[in-house]
Chimera marker file (.cmm) of the C-alpha trace (Angstrom):
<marker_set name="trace">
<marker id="1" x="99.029" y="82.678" z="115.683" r="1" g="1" b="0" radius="0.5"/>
<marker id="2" x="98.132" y="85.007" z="118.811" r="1" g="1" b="0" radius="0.5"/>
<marker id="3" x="100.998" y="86.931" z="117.983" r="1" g="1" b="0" radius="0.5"/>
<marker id="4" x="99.658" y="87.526" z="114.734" r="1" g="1" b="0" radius="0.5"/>
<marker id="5" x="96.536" y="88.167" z="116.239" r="1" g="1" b="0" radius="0.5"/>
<marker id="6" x="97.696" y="90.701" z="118.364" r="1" g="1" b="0" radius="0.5"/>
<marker id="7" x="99.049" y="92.912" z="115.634" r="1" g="1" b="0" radius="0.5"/>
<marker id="8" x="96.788" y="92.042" z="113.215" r="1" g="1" b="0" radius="0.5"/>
<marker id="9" x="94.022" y="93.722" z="116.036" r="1" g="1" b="0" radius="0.5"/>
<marker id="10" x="96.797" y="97.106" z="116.490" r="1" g="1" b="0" radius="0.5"/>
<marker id="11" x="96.679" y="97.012" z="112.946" r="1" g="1" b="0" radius="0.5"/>
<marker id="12" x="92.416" y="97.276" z="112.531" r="1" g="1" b="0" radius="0.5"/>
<marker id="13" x="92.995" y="100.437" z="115.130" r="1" g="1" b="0" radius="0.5"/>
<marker id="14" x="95.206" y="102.217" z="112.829" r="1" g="1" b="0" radius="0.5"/>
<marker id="15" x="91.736" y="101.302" z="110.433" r="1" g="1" b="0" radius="0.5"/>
<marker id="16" x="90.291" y="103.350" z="112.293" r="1" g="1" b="0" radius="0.5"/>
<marker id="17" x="92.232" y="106.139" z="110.944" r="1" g="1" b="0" radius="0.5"/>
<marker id="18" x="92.537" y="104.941" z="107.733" r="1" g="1" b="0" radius="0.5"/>
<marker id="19" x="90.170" y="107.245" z="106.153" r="1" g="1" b="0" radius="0.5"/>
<marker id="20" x="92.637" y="109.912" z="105.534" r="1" g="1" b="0" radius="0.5"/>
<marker id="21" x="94.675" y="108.187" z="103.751" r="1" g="1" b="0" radius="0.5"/>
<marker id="22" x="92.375" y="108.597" z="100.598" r="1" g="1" b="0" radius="0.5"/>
<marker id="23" x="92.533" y="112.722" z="100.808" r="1" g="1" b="0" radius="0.5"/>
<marker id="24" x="94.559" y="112.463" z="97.654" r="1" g="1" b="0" radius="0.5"/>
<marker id="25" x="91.567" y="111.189" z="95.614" r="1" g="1" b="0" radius="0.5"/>
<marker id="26" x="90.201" y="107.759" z="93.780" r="1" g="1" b="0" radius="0.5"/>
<marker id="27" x="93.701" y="106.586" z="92.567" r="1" g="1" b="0" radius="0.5"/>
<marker id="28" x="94.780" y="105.391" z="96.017" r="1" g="1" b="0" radius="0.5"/>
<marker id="29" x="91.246" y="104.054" z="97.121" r="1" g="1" b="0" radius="0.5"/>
<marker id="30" x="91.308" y="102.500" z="93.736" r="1" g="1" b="0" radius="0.5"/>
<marker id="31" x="94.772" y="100.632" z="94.309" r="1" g="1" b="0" radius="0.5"/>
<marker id="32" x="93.797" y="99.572" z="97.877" r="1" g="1" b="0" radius="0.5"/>
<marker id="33" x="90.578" y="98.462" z="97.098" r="1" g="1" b="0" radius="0.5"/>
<marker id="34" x="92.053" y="96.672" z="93.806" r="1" g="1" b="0" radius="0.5"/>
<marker id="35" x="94.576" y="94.855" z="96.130" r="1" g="1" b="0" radius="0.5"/>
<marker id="36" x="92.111" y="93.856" z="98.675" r="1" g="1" b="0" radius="0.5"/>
<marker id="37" x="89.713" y="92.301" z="95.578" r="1" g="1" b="0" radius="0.5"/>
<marker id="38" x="92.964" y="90.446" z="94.502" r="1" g="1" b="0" radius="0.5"/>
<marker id="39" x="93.753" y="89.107" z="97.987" r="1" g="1" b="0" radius="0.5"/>
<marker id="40" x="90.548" y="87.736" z="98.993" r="1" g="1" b="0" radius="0.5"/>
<marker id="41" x="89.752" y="86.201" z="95.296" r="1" g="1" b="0" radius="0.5"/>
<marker id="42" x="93.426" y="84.884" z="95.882" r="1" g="1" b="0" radius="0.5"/>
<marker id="43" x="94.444" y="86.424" z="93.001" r="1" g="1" b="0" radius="0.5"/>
<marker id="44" x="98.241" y="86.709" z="94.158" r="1" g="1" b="0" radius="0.5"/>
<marker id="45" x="99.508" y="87.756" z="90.850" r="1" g="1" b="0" radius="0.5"/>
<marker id="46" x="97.241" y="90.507" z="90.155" r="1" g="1" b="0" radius="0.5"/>
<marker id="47" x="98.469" y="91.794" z="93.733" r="1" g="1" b="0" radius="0.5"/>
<marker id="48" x="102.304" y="92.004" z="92.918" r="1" g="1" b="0" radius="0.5"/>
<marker id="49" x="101.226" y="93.027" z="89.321" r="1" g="1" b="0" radius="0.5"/>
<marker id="50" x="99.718" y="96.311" z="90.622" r="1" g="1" b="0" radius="0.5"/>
<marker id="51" x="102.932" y="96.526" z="93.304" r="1" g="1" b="0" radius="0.5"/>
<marker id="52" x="105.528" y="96.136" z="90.430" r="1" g="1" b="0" radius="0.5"/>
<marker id="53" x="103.692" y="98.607" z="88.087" r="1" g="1" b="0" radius="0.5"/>
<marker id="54" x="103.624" y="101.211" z="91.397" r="1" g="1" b="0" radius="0.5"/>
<marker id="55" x="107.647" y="100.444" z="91.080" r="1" g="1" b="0" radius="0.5"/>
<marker id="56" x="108.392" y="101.052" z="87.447" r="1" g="1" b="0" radius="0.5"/>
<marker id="57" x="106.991" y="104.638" z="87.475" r="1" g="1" b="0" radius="0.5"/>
<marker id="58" x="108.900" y="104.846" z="91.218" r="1" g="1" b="0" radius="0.5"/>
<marker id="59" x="111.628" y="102.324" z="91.936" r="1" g="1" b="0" radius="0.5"/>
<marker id="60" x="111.686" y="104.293" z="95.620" r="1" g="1" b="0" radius="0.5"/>
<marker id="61" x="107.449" y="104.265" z="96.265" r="1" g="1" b="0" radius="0.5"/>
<marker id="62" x="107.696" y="103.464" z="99.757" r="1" g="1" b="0" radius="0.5"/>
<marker id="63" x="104.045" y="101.887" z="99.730" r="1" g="1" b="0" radius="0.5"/>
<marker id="64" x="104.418" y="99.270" z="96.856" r="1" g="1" b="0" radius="0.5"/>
<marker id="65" x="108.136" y="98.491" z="98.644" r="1" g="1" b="0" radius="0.5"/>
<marker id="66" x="106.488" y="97.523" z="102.433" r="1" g="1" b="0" radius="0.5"/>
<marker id="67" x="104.025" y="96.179" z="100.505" r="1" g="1" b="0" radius="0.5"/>
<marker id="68" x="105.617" y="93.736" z="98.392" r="1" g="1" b="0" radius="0.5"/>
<marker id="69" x="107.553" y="92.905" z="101.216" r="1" g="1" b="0" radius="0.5"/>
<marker id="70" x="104.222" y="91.234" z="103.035" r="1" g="1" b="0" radius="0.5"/>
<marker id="71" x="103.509" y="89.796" z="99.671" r="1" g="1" b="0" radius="0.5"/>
<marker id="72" x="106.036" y="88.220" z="99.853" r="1" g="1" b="0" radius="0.5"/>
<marker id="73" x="105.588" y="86.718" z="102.960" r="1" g="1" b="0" radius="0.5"/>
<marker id="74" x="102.199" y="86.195" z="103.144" r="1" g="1" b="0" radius="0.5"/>
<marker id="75" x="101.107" y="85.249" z="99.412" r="1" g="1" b="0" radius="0.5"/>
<marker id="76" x="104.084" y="83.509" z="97.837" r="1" g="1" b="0" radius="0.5"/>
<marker id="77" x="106.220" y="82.837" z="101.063" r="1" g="1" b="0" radius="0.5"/>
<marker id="78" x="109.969" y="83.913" z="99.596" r="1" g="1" b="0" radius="0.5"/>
<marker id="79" x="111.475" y="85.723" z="102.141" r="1" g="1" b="0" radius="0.5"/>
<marker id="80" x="114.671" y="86.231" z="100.005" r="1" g="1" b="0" radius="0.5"/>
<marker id="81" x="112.478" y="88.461" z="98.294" r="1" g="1" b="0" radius="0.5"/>
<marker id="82" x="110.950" y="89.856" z="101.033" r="1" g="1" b="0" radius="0.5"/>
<marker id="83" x="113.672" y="90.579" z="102.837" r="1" g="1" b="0" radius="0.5"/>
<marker id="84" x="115.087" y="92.627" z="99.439" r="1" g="1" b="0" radius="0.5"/>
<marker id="85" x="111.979" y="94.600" z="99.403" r="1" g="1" b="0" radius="0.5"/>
<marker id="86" x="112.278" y="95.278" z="102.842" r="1" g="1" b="0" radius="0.5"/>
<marker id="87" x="115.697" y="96.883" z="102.936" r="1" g="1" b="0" radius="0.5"/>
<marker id="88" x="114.880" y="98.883" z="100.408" r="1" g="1" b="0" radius="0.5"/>
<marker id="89" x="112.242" y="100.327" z="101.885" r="1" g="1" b="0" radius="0.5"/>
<marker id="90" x="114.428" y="101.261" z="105.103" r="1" g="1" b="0" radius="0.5"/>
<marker id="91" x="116.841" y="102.692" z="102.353" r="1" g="1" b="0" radius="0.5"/>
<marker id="92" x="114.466" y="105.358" z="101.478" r="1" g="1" b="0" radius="0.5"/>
<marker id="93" x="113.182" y="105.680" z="104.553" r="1" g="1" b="0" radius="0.5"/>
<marker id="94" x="116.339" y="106.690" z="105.906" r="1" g="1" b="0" radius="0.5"/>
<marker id="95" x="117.579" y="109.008" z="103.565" r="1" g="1" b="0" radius="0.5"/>
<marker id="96" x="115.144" y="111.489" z="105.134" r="1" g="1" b="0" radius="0.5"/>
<marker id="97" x="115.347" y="112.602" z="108.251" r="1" g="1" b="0" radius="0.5"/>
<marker id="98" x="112.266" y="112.290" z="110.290" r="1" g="1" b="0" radius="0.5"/>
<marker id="99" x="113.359" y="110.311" z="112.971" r="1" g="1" b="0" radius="0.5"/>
<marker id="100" x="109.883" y="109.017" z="114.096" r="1" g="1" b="0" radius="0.5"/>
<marker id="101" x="109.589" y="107.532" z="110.481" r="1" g="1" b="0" radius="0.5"/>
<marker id="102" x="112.206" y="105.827" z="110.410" r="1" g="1" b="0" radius="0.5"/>
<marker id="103" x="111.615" y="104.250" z="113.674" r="1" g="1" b="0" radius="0.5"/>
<marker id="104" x="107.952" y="103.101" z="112.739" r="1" g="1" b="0" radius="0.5"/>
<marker id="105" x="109.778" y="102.056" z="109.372" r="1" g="1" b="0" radius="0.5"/>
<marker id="106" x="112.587" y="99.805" z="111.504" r="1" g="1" b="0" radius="0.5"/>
<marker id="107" x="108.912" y="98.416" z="113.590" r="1" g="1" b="0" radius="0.5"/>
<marker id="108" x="107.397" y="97.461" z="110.282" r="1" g="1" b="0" radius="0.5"/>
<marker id="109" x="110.444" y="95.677" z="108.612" r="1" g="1" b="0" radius="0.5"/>
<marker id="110" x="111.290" y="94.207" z="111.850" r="1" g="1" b="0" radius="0.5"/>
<marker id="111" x="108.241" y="91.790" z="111.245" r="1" g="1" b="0" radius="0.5"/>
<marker id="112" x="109.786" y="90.907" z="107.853" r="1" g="1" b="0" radius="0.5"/>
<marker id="113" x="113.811" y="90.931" z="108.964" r="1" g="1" b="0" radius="0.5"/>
<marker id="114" x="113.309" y="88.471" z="111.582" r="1" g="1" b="0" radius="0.5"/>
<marker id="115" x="112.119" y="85.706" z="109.571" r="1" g="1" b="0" radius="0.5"/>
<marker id="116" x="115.207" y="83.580" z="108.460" r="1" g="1" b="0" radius="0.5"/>
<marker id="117" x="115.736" y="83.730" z="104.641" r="1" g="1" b="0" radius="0.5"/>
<marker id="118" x="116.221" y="79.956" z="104.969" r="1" g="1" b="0" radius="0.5"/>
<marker id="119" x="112.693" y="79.877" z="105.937" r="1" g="1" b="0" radius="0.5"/>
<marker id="120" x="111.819" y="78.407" z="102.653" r="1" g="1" b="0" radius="0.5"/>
<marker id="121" x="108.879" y="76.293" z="103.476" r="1" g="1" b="0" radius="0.5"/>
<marker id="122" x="105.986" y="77.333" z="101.577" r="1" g="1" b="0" radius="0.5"/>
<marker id="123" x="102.476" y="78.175" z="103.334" r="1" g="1" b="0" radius="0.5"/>
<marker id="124" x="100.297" y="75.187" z="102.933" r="1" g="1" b="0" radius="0.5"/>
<marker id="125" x="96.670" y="75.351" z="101.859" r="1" g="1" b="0" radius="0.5"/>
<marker id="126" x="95.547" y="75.790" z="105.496" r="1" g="1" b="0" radius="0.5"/>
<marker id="127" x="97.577" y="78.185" z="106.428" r="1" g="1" b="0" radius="0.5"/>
<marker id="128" x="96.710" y="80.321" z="103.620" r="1" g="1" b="0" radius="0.5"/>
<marker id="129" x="93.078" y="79.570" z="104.693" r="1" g="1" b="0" radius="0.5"/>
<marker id="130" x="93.510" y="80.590" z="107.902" r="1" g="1" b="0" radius="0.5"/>
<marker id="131" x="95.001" y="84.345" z="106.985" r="1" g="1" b="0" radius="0.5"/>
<marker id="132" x="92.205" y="84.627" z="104.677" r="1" g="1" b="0" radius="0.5"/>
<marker id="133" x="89.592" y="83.814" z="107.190" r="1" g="1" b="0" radius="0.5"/>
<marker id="134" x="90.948" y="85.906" z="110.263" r="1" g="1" b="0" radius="0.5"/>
<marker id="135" x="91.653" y="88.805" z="107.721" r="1" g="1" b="0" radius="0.5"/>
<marker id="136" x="89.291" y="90.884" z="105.430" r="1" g="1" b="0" radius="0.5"/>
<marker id="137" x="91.933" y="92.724" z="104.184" r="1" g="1" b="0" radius="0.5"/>
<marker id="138" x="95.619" y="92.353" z="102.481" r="1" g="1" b="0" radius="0.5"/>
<marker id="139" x="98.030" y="92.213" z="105.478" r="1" g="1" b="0" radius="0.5"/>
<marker id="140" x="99.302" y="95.182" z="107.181" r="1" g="1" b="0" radius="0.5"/>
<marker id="141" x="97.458" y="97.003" z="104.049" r="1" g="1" b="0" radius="0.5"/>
<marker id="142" x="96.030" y="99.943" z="106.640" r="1" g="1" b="0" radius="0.5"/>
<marker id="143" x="99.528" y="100.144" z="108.163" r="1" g="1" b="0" radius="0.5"/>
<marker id="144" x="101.487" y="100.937" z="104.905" r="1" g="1" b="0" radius="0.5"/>
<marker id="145" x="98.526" y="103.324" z="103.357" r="1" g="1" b="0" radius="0.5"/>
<marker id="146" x="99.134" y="105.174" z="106.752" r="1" g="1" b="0" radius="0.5"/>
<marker id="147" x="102.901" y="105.112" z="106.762" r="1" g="1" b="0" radius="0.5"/>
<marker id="148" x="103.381" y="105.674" z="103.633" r="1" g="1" b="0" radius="0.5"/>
<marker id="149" x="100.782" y="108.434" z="103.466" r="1" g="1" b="0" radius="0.5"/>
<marker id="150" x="102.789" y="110.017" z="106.553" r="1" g="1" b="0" radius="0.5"/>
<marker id="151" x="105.847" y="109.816" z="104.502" r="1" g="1" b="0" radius="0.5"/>
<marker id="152" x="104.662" y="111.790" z="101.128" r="1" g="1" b="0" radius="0.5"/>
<marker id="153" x="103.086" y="114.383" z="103.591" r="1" g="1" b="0" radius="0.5"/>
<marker id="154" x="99.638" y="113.466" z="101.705" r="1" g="1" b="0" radius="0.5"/>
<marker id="155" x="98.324" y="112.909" z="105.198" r="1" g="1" b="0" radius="0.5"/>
<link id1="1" id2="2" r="1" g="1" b="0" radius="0.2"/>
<link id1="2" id2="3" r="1" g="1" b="0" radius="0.2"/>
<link id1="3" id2="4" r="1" g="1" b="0" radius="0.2"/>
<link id1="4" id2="5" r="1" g="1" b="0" radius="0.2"/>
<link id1="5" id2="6" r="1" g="1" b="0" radius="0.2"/>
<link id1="6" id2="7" r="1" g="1" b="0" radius="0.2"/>
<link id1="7" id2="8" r="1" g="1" b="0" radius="0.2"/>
<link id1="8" id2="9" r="1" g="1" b="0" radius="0.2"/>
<link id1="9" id2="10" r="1" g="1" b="0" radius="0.2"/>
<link id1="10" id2="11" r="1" g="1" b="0" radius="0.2"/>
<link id1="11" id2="12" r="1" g="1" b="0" radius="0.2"/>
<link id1="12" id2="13" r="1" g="1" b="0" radius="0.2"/>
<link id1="13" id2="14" r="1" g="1" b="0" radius="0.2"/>
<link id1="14" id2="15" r="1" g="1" b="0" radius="0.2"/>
<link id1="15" id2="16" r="1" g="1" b="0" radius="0.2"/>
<link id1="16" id2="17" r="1" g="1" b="0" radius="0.2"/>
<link id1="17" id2="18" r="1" g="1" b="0" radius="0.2"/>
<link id1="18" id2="19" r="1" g="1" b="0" radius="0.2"/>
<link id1="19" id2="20" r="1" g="1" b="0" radius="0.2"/>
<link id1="20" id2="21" r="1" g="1" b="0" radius="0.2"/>
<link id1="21" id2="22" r="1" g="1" b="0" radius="0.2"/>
<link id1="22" id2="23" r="1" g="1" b="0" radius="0.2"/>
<link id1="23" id2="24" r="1" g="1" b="0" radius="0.2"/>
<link id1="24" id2="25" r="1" g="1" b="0" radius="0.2"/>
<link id1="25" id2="26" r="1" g="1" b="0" radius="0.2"/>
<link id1="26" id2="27" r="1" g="1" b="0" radius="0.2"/>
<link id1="27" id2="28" r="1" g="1" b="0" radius="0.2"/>
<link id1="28" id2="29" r="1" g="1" b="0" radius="0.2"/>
<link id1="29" id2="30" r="1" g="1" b="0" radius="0.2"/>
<link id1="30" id2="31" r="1" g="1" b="0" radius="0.2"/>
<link id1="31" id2="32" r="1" g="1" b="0" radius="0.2"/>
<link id1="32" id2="33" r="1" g="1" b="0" radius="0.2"/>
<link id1="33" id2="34" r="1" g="1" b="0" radius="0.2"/>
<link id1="34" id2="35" r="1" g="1" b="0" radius="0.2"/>
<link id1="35" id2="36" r="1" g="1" b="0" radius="0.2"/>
<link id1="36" id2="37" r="1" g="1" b="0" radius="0.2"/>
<link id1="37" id2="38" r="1" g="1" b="0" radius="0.2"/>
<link id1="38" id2="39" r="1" g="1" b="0" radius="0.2"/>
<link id1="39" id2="40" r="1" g="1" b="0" radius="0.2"/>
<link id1="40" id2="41" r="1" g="1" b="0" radius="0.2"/>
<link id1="41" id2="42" r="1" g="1" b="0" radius="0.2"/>
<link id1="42" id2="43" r="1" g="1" b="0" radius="0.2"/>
<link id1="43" id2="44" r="1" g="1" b="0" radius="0.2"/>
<link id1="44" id2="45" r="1" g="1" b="0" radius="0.2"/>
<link id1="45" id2="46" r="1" g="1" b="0" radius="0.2"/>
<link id1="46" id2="47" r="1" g="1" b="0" radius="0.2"/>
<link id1="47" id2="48" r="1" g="1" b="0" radius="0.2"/>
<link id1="48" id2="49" r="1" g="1" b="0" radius="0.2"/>
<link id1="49" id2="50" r="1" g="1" b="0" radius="0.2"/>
<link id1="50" id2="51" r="1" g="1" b="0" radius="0.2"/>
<link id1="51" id2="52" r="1" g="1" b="0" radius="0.2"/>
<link id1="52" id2="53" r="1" g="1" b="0" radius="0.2"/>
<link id1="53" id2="54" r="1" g="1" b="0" radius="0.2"/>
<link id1="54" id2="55" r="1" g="1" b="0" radius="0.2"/>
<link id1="55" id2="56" r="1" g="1" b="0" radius="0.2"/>
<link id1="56" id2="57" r="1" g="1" b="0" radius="0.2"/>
<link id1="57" id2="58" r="1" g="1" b="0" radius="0.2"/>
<link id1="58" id2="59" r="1" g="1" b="0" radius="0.2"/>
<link id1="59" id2="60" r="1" g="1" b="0" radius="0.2"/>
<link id1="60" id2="61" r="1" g="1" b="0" radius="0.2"/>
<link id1="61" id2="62" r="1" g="1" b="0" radius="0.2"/>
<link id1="62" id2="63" r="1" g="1" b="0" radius="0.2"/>
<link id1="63" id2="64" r="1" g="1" b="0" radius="0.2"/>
<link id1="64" id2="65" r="1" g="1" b="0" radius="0.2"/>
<link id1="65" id2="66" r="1" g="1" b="0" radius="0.2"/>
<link id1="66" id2="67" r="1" g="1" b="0" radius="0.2"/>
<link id1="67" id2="68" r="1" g="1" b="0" radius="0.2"/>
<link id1="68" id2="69" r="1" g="1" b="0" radius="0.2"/>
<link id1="69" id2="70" r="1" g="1" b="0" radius="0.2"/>
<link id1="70" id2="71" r="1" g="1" b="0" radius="0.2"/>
<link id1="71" id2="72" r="1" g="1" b="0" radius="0.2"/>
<link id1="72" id2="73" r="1" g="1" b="0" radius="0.2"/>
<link id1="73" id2="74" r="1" g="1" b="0" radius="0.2"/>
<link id1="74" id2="75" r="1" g="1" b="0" radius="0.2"/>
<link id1="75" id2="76" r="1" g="1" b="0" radius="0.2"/>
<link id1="76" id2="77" r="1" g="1" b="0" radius="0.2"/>
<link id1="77" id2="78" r="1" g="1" b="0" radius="0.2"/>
<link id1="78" id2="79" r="1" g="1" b="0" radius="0.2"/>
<link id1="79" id2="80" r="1" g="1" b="0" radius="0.2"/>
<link id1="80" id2="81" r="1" g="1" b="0" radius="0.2"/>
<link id1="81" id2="82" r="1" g="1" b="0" radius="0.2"/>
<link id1="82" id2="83" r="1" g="1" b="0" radius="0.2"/>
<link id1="83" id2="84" r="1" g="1" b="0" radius="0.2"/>
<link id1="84" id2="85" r="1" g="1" b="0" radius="0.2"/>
<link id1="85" id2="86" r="1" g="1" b="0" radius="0.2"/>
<link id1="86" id2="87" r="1" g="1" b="0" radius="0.2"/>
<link id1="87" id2="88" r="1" g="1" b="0" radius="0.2"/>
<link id1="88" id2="89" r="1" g="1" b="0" radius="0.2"/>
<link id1="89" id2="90" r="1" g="1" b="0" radius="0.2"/>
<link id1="90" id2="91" r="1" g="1" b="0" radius="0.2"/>
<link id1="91" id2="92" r="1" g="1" b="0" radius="0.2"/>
<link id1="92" id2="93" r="1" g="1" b="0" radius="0.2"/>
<link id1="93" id2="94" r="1" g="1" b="0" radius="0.2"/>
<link id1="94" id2="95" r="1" g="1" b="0" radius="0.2"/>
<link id1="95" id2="96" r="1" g="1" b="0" radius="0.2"/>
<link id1="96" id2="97" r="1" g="1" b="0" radius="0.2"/>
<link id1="97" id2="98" r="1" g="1" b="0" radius="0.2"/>
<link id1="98" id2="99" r="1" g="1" b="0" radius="0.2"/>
<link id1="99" id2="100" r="1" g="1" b="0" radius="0.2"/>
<link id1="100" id2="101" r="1" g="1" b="0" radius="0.2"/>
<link id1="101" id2="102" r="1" g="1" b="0" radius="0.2"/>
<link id1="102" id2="103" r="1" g="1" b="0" radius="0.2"/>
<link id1="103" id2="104" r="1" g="1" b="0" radius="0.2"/>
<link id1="104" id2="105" r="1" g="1" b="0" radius="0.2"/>
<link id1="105" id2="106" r="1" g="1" b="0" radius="0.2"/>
<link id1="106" id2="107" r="1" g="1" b="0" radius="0.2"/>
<link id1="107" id2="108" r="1" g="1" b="0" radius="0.2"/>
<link id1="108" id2="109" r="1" g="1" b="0" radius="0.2"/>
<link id1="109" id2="110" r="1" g="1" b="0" radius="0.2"/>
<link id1="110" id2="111" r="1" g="1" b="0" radius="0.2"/>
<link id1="111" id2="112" r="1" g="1" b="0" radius="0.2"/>
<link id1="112" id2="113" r="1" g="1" b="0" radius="0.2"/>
<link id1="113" id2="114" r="1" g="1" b="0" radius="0.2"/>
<link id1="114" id2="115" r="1" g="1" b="0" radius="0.2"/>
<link id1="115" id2="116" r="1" g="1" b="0" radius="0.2"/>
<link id1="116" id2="117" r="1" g="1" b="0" radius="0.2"/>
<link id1="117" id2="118" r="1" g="1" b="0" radius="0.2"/>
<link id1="118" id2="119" r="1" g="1" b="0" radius="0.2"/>
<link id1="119" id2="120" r="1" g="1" b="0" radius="0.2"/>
<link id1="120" id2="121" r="1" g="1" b="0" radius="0.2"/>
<link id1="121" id2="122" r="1" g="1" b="0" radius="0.2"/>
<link id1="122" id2="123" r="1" g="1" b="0" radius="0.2"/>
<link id1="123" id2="124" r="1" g="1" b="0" radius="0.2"/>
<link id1="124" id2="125" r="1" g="1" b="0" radius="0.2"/>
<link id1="125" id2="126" r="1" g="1" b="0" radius="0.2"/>
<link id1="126" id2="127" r="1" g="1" b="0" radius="0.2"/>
<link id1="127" id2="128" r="1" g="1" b="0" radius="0.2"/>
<link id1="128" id2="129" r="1" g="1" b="0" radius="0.2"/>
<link id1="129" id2="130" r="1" g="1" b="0" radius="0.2"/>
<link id1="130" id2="131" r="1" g="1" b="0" radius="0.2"/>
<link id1="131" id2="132" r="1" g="1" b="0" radius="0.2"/>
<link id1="132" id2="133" r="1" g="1" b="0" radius="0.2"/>
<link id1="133" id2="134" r="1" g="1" b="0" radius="0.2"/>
<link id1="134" id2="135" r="1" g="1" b="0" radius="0.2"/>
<link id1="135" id2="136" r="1" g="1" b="0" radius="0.2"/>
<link id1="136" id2="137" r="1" g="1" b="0" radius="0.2"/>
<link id1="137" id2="138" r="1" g="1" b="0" radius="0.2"/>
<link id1="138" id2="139" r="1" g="1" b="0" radius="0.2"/>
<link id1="139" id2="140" r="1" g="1" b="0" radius="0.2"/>
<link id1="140" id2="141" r="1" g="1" b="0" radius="0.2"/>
<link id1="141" id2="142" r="1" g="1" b="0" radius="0.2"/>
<link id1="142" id2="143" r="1" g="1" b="0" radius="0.2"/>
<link id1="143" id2="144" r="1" g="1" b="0" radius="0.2"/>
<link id1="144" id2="145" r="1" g="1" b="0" radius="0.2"/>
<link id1="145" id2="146" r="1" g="1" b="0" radius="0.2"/>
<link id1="146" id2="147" r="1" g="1" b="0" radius="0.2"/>
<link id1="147" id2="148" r="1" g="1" b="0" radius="0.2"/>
<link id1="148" id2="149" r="1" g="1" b="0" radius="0.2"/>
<link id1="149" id2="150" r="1" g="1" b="0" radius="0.2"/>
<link id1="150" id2="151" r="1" g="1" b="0" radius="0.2"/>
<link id1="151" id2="152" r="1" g="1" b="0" radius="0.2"/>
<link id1="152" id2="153" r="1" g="1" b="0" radius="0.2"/>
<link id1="153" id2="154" r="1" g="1" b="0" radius="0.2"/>
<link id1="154" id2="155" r="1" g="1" b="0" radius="0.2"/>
</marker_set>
């Protein structure tokens, strides 16, 4: 759990920034604030809902890719699926050709990669208890809003 701690707290300072990432207008405060609401009333559904409707109007959305990818490890514990969403992600990542993106993109999925996919036991009440009280927001949410706000140049 320190660990988690530790870059849950890097996480809050890249919060700190954060504020740019709504330049683009209400839509994107509206789907961050909609997944935080989701996440803290536990509604997990309504949280890949919005992520999965992000990906039928862009199967290559870089944000609702990362994203799902922590859902999936966080909310519903399949890393299977996680680890799908997370190479994905990379793929589009690296068909472009910023180099520093691509690195922070191989950081973030790194988190996701090196959990085994037969890592199948589910999160228990009190672990999922335990995210919710050391975290007011979805995880990593302020991380992919910035990356991903880096990588449509909306930033």
């Amino acid at each position: 759990m320190n660990k988690i701690r530790l870059v849950i707290t890097a996480v809050l300072l890249l919060g700190l920034y954060s504020g740019s990432i709504f330049a683009q207008g209400n839509q994107t405060k509206q789907l961050y604030d909609n997944i935080n609401t989701h996440w803290n009333n536990r509604a997990y559904t309504q949280v890949l809902t919005l992520l999965n409707n992000r990906l039928q109007s862009d199967a290559n959305d870089t944000l609702a890719l990362i994203m799902k990818a922590n859902y999936y490890v966080f909310a519903e514990k399949d890393i299977t699926q996680a680890h799908q969403a997370t190479n994905a992600f990379l793929a589009v990542v690296n068909a472009g050709s910023d180099q520093n993106l691509k690195d922070q993109a191989q950081a973030m999925a790194k988190r996701v990669t090196d959990i085994p996919t037969s890592d199948t036991t589910p999160l228990t009440t009190a672990q999922r208890d335990a995210l919710h009280a050391e975290l007011d927001t979805f995880p990593f949410i302020d991380e992919c809003f910035l990356f991903w706000g880096k990588f449509t140049q909306q930033l």
